[in-house]
C-alpha positions in Angstrom: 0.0 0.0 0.0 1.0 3.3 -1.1 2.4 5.5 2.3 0.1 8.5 3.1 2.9 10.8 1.5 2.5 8.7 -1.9 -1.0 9.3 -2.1 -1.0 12.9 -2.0 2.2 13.3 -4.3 0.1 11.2 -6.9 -2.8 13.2 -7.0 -0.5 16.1 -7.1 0.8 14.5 -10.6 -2.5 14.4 -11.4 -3.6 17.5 -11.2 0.0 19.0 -12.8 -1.3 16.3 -16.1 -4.8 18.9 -15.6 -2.9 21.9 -15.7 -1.1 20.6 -18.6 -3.7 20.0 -21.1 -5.3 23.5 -20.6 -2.2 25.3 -21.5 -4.1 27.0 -24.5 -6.3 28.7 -22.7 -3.6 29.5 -20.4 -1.5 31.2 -23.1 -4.8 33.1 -24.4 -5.1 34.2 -20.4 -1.2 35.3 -20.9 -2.0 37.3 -23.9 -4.9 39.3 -22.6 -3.0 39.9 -19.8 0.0 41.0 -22.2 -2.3 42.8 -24.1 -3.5 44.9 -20.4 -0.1 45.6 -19.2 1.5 47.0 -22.5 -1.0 49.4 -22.5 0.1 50.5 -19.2 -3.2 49.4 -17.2 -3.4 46.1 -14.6 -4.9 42.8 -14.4 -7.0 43.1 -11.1 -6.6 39.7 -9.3 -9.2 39.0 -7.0 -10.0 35.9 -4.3 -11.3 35.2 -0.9 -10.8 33.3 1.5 -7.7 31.1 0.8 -7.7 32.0 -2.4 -6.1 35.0 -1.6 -2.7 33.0 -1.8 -2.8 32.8 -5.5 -3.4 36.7 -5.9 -0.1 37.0 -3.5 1.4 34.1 -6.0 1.2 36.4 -8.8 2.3 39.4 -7.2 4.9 40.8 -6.1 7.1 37.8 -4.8 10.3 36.5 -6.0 10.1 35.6 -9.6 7.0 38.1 -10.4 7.0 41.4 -11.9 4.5 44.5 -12.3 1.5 44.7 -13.7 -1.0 43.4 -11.3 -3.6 45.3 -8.7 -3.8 42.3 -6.2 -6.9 43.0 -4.7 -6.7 41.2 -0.8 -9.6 42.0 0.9 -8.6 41.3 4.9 -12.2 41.3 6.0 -12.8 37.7 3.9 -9.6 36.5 3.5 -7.6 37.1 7.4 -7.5 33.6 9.2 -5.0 34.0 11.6 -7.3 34.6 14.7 -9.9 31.4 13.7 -12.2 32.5 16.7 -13.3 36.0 18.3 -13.1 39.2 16.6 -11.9 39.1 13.2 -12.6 35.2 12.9 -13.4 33.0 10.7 -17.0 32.9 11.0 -17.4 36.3 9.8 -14.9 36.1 7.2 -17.2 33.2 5.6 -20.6 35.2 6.1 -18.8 38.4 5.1 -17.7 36.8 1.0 -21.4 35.6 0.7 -22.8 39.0 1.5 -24.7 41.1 -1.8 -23.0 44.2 -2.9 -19.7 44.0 -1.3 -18.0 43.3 -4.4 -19.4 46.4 -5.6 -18.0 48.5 -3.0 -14.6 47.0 -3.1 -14.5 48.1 -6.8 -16.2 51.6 -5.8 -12.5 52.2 -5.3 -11.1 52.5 -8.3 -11.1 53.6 -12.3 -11.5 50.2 -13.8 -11.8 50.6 -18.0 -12.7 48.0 -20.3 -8.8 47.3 -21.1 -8.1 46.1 -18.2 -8.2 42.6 -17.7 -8.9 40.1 -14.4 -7.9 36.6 -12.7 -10.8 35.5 -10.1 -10.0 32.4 -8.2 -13.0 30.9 -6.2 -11.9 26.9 -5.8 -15.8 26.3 -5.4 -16.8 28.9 -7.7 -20.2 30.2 -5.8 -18.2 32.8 -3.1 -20.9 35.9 -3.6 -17.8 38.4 -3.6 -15.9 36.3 -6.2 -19.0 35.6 -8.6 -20.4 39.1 -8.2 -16.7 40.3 -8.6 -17.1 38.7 -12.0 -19.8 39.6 -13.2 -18.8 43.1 -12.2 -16.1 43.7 -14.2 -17.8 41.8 -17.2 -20.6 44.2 -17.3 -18.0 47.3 -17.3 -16.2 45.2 -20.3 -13.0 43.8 -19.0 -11.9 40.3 -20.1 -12.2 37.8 -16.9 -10.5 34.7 -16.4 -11.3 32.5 -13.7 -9.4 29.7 -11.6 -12.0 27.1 -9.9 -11.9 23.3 -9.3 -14.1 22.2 -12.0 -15.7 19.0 -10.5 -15.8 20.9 -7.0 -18.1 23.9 -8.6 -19.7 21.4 -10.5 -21.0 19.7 -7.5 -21.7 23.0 -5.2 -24.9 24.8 -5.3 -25.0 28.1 -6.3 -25.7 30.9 -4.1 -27.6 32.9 -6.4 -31.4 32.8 -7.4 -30.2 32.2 -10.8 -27.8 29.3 -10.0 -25.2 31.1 -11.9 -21.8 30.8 -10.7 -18.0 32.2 -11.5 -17.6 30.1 -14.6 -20.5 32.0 -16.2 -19.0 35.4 -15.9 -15.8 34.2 -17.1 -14.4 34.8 -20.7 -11.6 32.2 -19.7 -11.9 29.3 -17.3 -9.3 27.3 -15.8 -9.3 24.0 -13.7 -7.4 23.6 -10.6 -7.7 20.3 -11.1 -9.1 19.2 -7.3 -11.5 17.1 -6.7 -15.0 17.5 -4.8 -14.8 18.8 -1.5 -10.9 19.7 -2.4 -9.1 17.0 0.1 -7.9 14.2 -1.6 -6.1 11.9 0.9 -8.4 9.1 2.3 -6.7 8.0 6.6 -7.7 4.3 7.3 -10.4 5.5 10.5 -11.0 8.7 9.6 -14.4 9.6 7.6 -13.4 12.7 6.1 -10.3 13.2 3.7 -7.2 15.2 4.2 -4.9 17.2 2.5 -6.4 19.4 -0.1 -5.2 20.5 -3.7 -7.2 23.0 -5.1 -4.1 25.8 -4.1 -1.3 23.1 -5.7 -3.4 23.3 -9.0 -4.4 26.6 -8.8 -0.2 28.2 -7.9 1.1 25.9 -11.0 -2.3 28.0 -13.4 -0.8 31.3 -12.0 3.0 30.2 -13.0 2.4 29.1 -15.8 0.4 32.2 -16.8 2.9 34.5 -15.5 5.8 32.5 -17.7 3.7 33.2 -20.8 3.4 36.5 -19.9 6.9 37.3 -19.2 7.8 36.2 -22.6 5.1 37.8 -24.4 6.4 40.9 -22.9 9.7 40.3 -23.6 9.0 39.4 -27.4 6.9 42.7 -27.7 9.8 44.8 -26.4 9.1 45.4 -22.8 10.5 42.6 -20.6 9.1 42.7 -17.3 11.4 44.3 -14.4 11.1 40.9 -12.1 12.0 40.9 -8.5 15.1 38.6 -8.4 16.9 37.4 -5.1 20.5 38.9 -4.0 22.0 35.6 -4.7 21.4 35.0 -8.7 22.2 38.8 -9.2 24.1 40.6 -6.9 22.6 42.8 -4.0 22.8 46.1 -6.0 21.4 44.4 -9.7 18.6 42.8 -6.8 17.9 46.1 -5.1 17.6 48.0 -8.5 14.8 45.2 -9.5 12.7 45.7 -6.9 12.8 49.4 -6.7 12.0 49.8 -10.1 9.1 47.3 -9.9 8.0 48.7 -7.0 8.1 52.3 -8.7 5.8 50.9 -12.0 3.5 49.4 -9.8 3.1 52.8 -7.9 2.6 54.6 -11.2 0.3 52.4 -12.6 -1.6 52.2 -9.6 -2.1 55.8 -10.0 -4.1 55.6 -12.6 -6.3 53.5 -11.3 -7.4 56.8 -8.6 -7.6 59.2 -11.7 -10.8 59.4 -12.2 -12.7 57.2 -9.3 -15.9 58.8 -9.0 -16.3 60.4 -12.4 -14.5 63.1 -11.5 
C-alpha cells in the first residue's frame, strides 16, 4: 500500500497532467494579460478566503513582476485569529454577502482594457461571482481559476444558479477534486490534505511565464523581482525598486478618475 505521503504526491501529478492540457487557454489568459499591461493598465486579481494566496502568488514575490492590482480583501480573507473578533465565521458570512463586491471596486477607475484573474476553488463565493460579473458588465476580459468537478458539485448561491464560470471569458481547472481534500486515513471519515491551491499556484506560474515572454517578445521585458543571490545585492535592489516604482505609477491611474471626477 501506497504511504500517506505517496498518495497525495500522486494526486498532485495528477492535477499538474490537468494543468497541462489547458495550456491553451492558459497562453490566451497570458496574452490578454499582455495585451493589459502593454498598455500600461493592470490585471485586477481578486480571491477570498484562501484563495487570496494565489493573488499573492502572482504578485509581487520573487520571480514576479509589475503589472497586477492584487486586490486582498482582509475582511474575507484574514485567518489567523480562527475565533473571536476578526474570525473566521465572519470572514465566511462576510464573502457571501450582496454588494460587497461592488464597493470594493467603488475604489477605483476600472476601464474596459483592463483585464482580471478571479480564483473561487468552489466557484459560488458571492464576492468572487459578483466580482465577476462586475467587471464583465463594465467590459473587461475575466479569467477565472475554480476546481471544475468541486463547482460542478456545489450549489449556487444565487437565485439564478449562476456561478463564477458563467461570468468568465476564460476558465481554468485547478484540477481538485470534490470537497478539495484528496487523501483518504484508514479511521477517519473525512479526507485530508487538499489540492485546489497546488493546481491553482502551477495555473498562476504558468500564466505569468507566458506573460513574461510575451512581454519580452513585444519589447518590454518585465522588471522581475530577483533574489541577491542570482544577481548581486545592487542588480537585486535595483529590481525591486523599479518594480515597486511601476506598480506605484500604474496604480495611479487607477485613482484618476474614481468617481467620475
Amino acid at each position: 500500500m501506497p504511504s500517506y505521503t505517496q498518495t497525495y504526491l500522486s494526486h498532485c501529478a495528477d492535477i499538474a497532467e490537468t494543468v497541462a492540457r489547458q495550456e491553451s487557454a492558459i497562453r490566451t489568459a497570458a496574452e490578454t494579460f499582455s495585451r493589459t499591461i502593454r498598455s500600461g493598465r493592470m490585471v485586477h486579481l481578486f480571491g477570498s478566503g484562501h484563495s487570496r494566496i494565489m493573488v499573492e502568488e502572482m504578485w509581487p514575490r520573487y520571480g514576479s513582476f509589475p503589472g497586477f492590482n492584487p486586490i486582498v480583501e482582509l475582511a474575507v480573507s484574514f485567518h489567523n485569529l480562527v475565533v473571536g473578533a476578526n474570525g473566521q465565521r465572519q470572514a465566511m458570512f462576510l464573502e457571501n454577502v450582496s454588494g460587497y463586491a461592488a464597493q470594493i471596486l467603488r475604489n477605483f477607475d476600472i476601464r474596459s482594457d483592463d483585464s482580471a484573474l478571479v480564483i473561487s476553488s468552489s466557484g459560488t463565493s458571492t464576492v468572487a461571482v459578483e466580482m465577476a460579473e462586475l467587471l464583465r458588465d463594465i467590459g473587461v476580459t475575466v479569467a477565472g481559476i475554480v476546481s471544475k468537478a468541486h463547482s460542478e458539485a456545489s450549489d449556487s448561491k444565487r437565485p439564478d444558479g449562476r456561478k463564477l464560470g458563467d461570468f468568465c471569458d476564460i476558465l481554468l481547472d485547478s484540477g481538485a477534486p470534490v470537497g478539495d481534500a484528496m487523501v483518504a486515513v484508514e479511521g477517519l471519515d473525512t479526507p485530508v490534505a487538499p489540492g485546489s491551491t497546488i493546481g491553482s499556484c502551477l495555473i498562476v506560474n504558468c500564466i505569468k511565464a507566458e506573460l513574461a515572454a510575451l512581454l519580452t517578445a513585444a519589447g518590454q521585458p518585465p522588471k522581475v523581482l530577483t533574489a541577491a543571490n542570482l544577481v548581486g545585492k545592487e542588480r537585486s535592489n535595483e529590481l525591486f525598486q523599479s518594480a515597486y516604482d511601476e506598480h506605484a505609477h500604474r496604480l495611479a491611474g487607477l485613482f484618476q478618475h474614481v468617481g467620475g471626477t
